[in-house]
N, C-alpha and C positions, 0 to 999 in steps of 0.2 A: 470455386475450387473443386474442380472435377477431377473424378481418374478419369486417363486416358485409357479407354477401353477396347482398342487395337493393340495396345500394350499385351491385353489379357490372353491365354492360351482359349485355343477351340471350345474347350468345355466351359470354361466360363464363360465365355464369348453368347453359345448356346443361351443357356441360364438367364443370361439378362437381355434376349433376344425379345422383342414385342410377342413373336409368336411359340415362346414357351408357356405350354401349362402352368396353370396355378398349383398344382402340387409340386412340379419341378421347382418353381421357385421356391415355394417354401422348404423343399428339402434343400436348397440352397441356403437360406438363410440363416438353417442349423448348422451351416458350414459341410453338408454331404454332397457331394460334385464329385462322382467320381470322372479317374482321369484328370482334375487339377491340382495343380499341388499347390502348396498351403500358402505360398503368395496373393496366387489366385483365389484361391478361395476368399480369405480374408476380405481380399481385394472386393468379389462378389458380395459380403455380407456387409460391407462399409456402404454400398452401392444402394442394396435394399433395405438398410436400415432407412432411408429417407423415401422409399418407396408410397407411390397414391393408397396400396391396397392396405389401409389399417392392422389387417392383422401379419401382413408379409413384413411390415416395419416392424411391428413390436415383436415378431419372433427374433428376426434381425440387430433389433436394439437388445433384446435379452443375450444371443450369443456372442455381442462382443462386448457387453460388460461380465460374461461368464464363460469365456471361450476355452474348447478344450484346451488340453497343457498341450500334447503331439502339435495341433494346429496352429497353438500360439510361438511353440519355440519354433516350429518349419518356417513360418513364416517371417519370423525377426532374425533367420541365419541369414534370410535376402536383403536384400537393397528394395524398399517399401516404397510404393508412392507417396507424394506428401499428404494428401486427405486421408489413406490409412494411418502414417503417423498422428496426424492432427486425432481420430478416431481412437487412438489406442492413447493421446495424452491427457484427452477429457478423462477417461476414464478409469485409466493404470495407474495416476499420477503417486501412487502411494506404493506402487509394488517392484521392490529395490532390481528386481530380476528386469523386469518391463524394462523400467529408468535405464540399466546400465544400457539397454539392448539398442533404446532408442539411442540412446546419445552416440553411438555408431552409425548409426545412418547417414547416407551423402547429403538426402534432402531434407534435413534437417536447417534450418531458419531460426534467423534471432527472434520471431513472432514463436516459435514452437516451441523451441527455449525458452522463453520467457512466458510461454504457459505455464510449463513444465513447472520451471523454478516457484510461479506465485499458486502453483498448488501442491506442491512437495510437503510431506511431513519430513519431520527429522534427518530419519534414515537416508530416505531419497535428497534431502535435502545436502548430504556430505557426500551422496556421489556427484552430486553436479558441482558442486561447489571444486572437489578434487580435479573437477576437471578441466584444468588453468585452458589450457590447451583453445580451449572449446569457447569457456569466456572469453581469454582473451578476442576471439574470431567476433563474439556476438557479445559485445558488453552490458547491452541493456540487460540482460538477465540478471544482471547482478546486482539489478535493481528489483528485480523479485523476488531473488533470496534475500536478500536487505531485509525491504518489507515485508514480509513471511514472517509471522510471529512464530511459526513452530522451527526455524532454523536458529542453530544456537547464537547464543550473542556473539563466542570465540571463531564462528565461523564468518558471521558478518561480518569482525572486527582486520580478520584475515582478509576479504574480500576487499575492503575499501584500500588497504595495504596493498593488494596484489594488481588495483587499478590506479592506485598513485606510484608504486614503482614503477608500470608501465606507460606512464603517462598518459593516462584515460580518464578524458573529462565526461564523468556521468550529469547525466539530464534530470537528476530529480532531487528535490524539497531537502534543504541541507545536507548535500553533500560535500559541500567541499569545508562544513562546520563539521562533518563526520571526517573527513579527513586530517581536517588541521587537528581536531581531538587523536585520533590513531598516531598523527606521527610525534605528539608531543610524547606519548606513553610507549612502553614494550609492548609487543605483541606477544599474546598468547602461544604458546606451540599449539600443532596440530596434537590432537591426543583423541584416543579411542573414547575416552572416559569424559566425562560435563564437568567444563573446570567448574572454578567458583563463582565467576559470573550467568554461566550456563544458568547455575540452580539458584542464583540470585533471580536475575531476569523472572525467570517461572515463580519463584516465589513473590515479586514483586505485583507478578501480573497475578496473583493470586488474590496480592492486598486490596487490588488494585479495583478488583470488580467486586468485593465485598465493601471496598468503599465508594463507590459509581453513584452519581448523583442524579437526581432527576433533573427537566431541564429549568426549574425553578429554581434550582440552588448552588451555592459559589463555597470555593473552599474557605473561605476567609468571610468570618463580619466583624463591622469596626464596631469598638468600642465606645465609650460616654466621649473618650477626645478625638472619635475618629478616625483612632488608630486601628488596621486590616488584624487582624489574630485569626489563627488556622480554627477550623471548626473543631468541635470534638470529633466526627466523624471523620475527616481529613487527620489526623493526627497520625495513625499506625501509619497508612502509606508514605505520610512525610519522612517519617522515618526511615523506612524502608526506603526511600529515595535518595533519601542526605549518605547512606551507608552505601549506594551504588558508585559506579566508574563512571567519569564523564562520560564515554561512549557508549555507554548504559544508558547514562542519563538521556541521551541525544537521540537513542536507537527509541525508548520509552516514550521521549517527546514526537518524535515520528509516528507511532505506531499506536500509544497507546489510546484509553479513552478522555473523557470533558476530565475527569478528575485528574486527571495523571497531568494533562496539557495545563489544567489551572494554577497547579501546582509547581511544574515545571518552568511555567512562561517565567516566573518569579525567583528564579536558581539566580545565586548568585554569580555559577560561569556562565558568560555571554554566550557561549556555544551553545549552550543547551537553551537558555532561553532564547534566542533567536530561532532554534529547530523546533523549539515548542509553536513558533508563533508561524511558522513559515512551514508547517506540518498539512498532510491534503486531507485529512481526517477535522481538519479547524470547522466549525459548523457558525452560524450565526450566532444563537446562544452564547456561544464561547466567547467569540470575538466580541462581542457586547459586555460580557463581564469583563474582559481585559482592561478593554478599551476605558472604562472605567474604574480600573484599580490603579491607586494611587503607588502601589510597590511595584511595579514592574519601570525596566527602563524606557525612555527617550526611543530607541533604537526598536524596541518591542512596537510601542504605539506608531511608529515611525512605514513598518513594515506592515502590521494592519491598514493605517491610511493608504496604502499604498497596493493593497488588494483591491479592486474591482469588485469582483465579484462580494465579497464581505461588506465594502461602504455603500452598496446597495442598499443595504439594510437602514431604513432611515435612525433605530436607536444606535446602532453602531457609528451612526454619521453625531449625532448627537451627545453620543459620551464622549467623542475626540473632543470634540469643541468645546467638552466644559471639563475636561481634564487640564490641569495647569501643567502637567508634565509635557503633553502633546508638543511636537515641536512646532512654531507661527505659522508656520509656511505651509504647514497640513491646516490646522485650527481654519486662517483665513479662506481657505480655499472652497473649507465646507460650509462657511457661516452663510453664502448665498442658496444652500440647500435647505436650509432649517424654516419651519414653520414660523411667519410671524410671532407669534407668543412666544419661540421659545428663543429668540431674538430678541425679544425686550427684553425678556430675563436676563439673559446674558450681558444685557447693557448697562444692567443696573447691580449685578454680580460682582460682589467682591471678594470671590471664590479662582474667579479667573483672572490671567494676566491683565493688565490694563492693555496692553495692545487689541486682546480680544474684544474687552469692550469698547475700546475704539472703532473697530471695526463692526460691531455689532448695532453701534451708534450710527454710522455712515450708513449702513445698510440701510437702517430705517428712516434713514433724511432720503436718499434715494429713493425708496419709495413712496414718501407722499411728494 
């Protein structure tokens, strides 16, 4: 992704010519060019920020994470190229003024948008979001402000609303569990103010990393009859979760951390525990303690079996197969993965279905 540098006026043209001086250049990459104007300039300092000469970059890289105000507003009244935009979205992505300016631009891209969106704070995060217009053209974005923990829940919960009234099937990890939640409930109005899931959300994610586990530990240990009970430590967040919106819940299981997901995989609405299990944040760990918890559904362990990349993991292949709730048809699948020993066990196990040990039985006639 290059500018086109025939594009550029004389005087820049100069500037980034092979046989300009080393101080011309560097008085370029302060953005001082006289005779170009502030496209061009820009345009120049975007140029030599990636420049060989170490210090002509880092002057470069400095003035366009601090570039004057005249230089930066002259320049975003024009139509930019797209590597200045990409330039100015690394780095503005928080400065509401920047945001509105770019989002006017022709060369503007569903990749530049969806920068934009998955580095937005708040603020910036309601001007893109207002801008139906723009989504609608580029929907993946709407998948970064989704997942953007700093966009509010009422915005997201609008989002998913504004892509199923337009009939826009989005590409990522429970959306269409985030959708069937939004359209069973009202939608929030648009409001200046953080409704009351806003400041839930934030309060939750507050509980949430005051309760974050290491990767030793599970929300739940069973008792003298084996029965799962929440830890003390999991307890305030449970809370604080049974008190949220399903699409809270669902947005939480997307986004949040091991604790939030352990807890969540285990909800009693399907939406949300399916979005817990089917979240891109799932880590090995996790899935290993799922895959082993006798309170979550069929459908839960179902959808783990059914990750690649997660049944990698040989314990995660091994707590399917000695889980009773797993459904056969996953259980059988994996019993020719498991280590000899722990295929005897299972054969002599009457912990597991008898179909398992059936099969765990055959296994090991087949191999001698």
């Amino acid at each position: 992704m290059n500018i086109q540098l025939d594009l550029l006026g004389a005087a820049a043209q100069k500037v980034l010519s092979e046989s300009a001086p080393l101080p011309m250049k560097m008085l370029g990459a302060k953005g001082v060019i006289p005779g170009a104007p502030p496209p061009d300039a820009l345009s120049v300092i975007v140029v030599l920020a990636g420049a060989s000469d170490p210090k002509i970059a880092e002057a470069a890289q400095t003035t366009l994470s601090t570039p004057p105000k005249p230089l930066l507003d002259g320049a975003l009244a024009a139509q930019l190229q797209l590597p200045v935009l990409h330039a100015l979205s690394e780095r503005h992505a928080h400065n509401r003024d920047v945001v509105g300016k770019l989002l006017k631009q022709h060369a503007m891209t569903e990749d530049l948008l969806g920068l934009l969106a998955s580095k937005a704070d708040e603020a910036c995060g309601e001007i893109i979001a207002t801008n139906e217009a723009l989504l609608l053209k580029f929907p993946r974005a709407i998948e970064g402000l989704y997942m953007n923990k700093a966009v509010r829940m009422s915005t997201s919960d609008r989002l998913i609303e504004l892509a199923v009234r337009n009939q826009i099937e989005l590409d990522f990890p429970a959306f269409k569990l985030a959708a069937q939640a939004i359209m069973n409930q009202l939608i929030p109005e648009s409001s200046e103010e953080p409704t009351f899931d806003d400041l839930h959300f934030l309060a939750t994610e507050h509980a949430a990393k005051q309760a974050e586990l290491s990767d030793e530990e599970d929300v739940c240990e069973r008792d003298d009859e084996g029965q799962e009970q929440l830890t003390e430590k999991a307890v305030p967040l449970f809370k604080q979760l049974a008190d949220a919106s399903i699409t809270e819940r669902i947005r939480r299981a997307m986004l949040g951390n091991s604790t939030e997901r352990l807890l969540l995989v285990r909800d009693s609405n399907r939406l949300v525990a399916e979005a817990a299990a089917k979240s891109p944040r799932m880590t090995e760990n996790d899935a290993a303690r799922i895959a082993a918890s006798r309170s979550v559904s069929d459908e839960v362990l179902r959808i783990i079996a059914n990750n690649r990349e997660l049944t990698r993991s040989y314990q995660v292949k091994l707590n399917l197969v000695t889980n009773p709730l797993t459904p056969f048809t996953f259980s059988s699948r994996l019993i020719p993965h498991l280590r000899d020993g722990d295929v005897r066990t299972l054969a002599k196990s009457k912990n597991v279905p008898g179909a398992v040990q059936k099969v765990a039985r055959n296994q090991l006639a087949r191999k001698k």
